[in-house]
N, C-alpha and C positions, 0 to 999 in steps of 0.2 A: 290963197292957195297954200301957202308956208303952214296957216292955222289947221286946213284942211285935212295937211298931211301928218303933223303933231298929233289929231284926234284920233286918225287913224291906227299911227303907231303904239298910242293908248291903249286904245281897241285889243290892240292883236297882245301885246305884251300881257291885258287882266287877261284875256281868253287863254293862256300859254299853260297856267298851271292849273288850271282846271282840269284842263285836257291830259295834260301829263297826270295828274291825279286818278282822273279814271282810268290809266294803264296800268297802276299798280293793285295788285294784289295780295290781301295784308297775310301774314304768316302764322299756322296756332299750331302750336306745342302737341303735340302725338300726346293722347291718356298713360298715365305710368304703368306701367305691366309689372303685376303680381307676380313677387315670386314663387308662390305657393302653386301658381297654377303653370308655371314653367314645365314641361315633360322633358322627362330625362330622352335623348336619342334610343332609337329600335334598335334593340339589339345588345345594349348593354345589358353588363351581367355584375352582379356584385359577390364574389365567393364563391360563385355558380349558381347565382340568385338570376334569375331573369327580372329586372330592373325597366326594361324600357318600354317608352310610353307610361311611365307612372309619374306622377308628382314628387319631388322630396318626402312629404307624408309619407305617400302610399309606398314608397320605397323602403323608406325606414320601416314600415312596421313591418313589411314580408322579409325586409333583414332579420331582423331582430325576432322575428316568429320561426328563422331556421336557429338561430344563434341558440333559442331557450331549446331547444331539444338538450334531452338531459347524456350525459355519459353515464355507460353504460363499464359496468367492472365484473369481471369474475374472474373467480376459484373453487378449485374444484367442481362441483355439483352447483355451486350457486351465481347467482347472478342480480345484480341490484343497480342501482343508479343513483344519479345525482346531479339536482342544475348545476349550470357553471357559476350562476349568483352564488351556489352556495360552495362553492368550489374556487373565488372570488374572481371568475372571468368578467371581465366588460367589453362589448364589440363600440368600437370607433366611428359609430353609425355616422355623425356628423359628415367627416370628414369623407368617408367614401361615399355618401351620395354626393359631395359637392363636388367630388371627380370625378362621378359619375354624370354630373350633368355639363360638365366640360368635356366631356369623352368621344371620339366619334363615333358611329354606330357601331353594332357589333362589337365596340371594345371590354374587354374583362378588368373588371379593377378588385383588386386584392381586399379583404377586412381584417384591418390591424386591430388584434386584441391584445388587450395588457390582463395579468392576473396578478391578483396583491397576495404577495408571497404569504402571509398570516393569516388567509384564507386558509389557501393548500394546506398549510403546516395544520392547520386546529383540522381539517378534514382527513389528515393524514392520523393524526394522531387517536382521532376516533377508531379508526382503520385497526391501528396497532391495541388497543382498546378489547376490542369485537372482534380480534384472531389470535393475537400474541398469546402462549401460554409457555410456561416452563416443561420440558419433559416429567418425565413419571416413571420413575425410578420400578425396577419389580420390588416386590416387599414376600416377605417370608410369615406365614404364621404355621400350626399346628393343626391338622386333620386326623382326629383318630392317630394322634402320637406321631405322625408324620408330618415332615414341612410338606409345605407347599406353596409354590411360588405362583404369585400373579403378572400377567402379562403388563411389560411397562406401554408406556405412552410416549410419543411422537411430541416433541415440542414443537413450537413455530414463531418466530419471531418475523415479525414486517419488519420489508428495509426503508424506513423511514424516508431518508434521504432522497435513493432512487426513486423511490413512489411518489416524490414531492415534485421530483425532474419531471416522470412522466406524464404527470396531470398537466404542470405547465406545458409540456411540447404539443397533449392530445389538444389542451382546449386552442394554444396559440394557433396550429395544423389545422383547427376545425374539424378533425375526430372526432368522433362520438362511440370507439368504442364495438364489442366490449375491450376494455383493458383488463388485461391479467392483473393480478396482485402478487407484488414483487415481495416476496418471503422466504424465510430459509430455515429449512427443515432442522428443527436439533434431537440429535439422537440420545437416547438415555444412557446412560454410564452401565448400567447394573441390570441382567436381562437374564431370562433365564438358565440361557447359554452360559453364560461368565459368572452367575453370582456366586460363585465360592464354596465355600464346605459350611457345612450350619450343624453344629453340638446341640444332640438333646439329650438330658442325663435324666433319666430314668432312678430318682431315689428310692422308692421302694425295692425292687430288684437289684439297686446299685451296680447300674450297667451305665457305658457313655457310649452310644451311638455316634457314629461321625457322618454325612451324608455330604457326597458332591452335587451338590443341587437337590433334586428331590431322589437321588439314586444313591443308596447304602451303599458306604464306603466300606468300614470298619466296625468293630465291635469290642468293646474293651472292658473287663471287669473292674469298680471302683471301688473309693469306702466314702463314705457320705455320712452326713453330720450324728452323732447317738442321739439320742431323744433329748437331751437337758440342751445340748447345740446343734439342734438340726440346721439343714443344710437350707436354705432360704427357696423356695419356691419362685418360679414368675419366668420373664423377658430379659435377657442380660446380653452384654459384650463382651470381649475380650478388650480391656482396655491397657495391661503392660505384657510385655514377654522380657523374662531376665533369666539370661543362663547364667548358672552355677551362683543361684541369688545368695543374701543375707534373711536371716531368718529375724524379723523383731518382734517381739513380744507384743500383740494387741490389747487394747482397753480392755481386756474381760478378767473377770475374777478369776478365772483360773488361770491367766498368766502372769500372775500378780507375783512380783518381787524375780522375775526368771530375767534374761541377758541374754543379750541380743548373740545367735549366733553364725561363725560366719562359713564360707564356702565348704565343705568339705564333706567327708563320710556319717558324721554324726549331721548333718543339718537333716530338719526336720521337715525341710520341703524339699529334698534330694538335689537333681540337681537342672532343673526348667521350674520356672515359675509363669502361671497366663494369669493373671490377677481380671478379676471380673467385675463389672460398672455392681458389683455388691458391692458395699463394704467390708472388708476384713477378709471377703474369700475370692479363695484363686483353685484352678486348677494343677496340681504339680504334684511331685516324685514324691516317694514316702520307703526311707532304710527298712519301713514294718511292712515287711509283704505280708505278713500273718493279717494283718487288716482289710487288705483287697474282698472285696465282698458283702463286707460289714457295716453298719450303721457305728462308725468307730472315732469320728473324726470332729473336728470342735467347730465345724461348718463345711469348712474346705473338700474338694473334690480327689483326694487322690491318686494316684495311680501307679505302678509297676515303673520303677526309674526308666527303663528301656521304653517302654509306652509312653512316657511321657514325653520322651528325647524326640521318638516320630511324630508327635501329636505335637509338639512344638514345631517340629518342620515343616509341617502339612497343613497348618491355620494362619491367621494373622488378625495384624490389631482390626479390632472391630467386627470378627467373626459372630454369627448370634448364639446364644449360648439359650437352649431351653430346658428348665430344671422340673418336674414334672412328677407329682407325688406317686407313678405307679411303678 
């Protein structure tokens, strides 16, 4: 009976984990999921990019396809452009789709762009290149024995700086533009209006014209160089004014061995001196009023002590002086 129940309890104890065995059911590991095939949540937006439902791929490229739209620039009448690559923009694709695919629906996430300043600067500098110019002064020449003055020109200079800001702000903003061109107008010095009195002396006739702009001031009778020392033809200045000057003898054979003389009633150039970018000649006073008229003089221009005293008050350094064989 004892042996009976031993076999028995045999029995049942190999039978135990059998049975336990077929209640368990063995555990497998779920396939890895692709992150490639991940969809970002409905509704996200990246910059104002509609994003959801796309893959990280698909998202970065419909970024990055609003991001290369070019800026757009003008001035005046024109207008042009320029990628931000070449402007040194980069969008931070990376990192806003990988918040974008943490994001809950609906949610808007920002694209952080950097610009490498030596970009902007060499894009700016082009800029200033292909606008900047200097003004343009009026200029003075001769038409039929008359001046005539031409119309100046408008300078412009880019502000470098600013315009370097602005590209950084439009492209970091995600602006496109157009952007104005940041410049500042320079105005000319010397213009019709303002350019002064202009000398044309008339040697044949031995007359000196005075003109405030292209309008006849004055009229003054001279003596101008005799034939062995004529008076020099051309383009000149007024390059000194000296009242009550010294008189020095110049290099020429006829004032050879003479001395120098100084202020007073015998001086031979009275008493204003305008000395002209000639050499050796000026225009100034003369004790010999008998010469006024005359081809009398050893280059120099002449004139009436009192005429010259106005004519010194009414010009200055660097007036044009035009000498002029009629």
């Amino acid at each position: 009976m004892v042996r009976r129940l031993l076999l028995v309890a045999l029995v049942v104890l190999a039978l135990v984990p059998a049975a336990l065995a077929d209640d368990v059911t063995p555990t497998v590991p779920p396939p890895p999921v692709d992150p490639s095939l991940v969809l970002i949540p409905d509704g996200v937006s990246i910059e104002g990019v509609l994003v959801g439902g796309m893959t990280s791929d698909q998202a970065k490229a419909a970024v990055q396809a609003v991001f290369d739209q070019p800026l757009y620039f003008h001035f005046h009448q024109r207008t042009w452009w320029a990628t931000p690559e070449r402007l040194g923009g980069k969008a931070r694709l990376d990192a806003a789709v990988a918040q974008a695919l943490a994001s809950p629906p609906g949610a808007s996430v920002d694209l952080v762009v950097t610009v490498h300043g030596q970009a902007a600067r060499d894009y700016v500098a082009y800029l200033d290149r292909s606008f900047s110019h200097p003004a343009r002064d009026s200029a003075v020449k001769l038409v039929k024995l008359r001046p005539q003055i031409s119309k100046p020109r408008l300078g412009l200079e880019v502000e470098k700086e600013a315009m370097t800001v602005a590209i950084v702000r439009a492209l970091r903003a995600g602006e496109r533009g157009p952007l104005e061109l940041e410049a500042t107008v320079i105005q000319p010095k010397r213009t019709p209006q303002n350019f002064g009195p202009i000398i044309v002396i008339r040697r044949g006739s031995n007359k000196l014209y005075l003109y405030k702009g292209e309008r006849l001031w004055r009229k003054f009778g001279v003596a101008t160089g005799q034939a062995a020392y004529p008076t020099p033809l051309g383009r000149y200045r007024i390059a000194v004014k000296w009242r009550n000057p010294w008189w020095y003898p110049p290099p020429s054979p006829w004032a050879k061995d003479q001395k120098p003389v100084p202020p007073g009633p015998g001086n031979p150039l009275g008493t204003r001196w305008m000395g002209l970018t000639a050499p050796y000649v000026g225009i100034h006073g003369t004790p010999d009023s008998a010469s006024i008229g005359y081809s009398a003089s050893h280059g120099c221009i002449r004139m009436l002590i009192p005429d010259a005293e106005w004519l010194f008050d009414h010009v200055g350094i660097a007036t044009p002086v035009f000498i002029v064989a009629a």
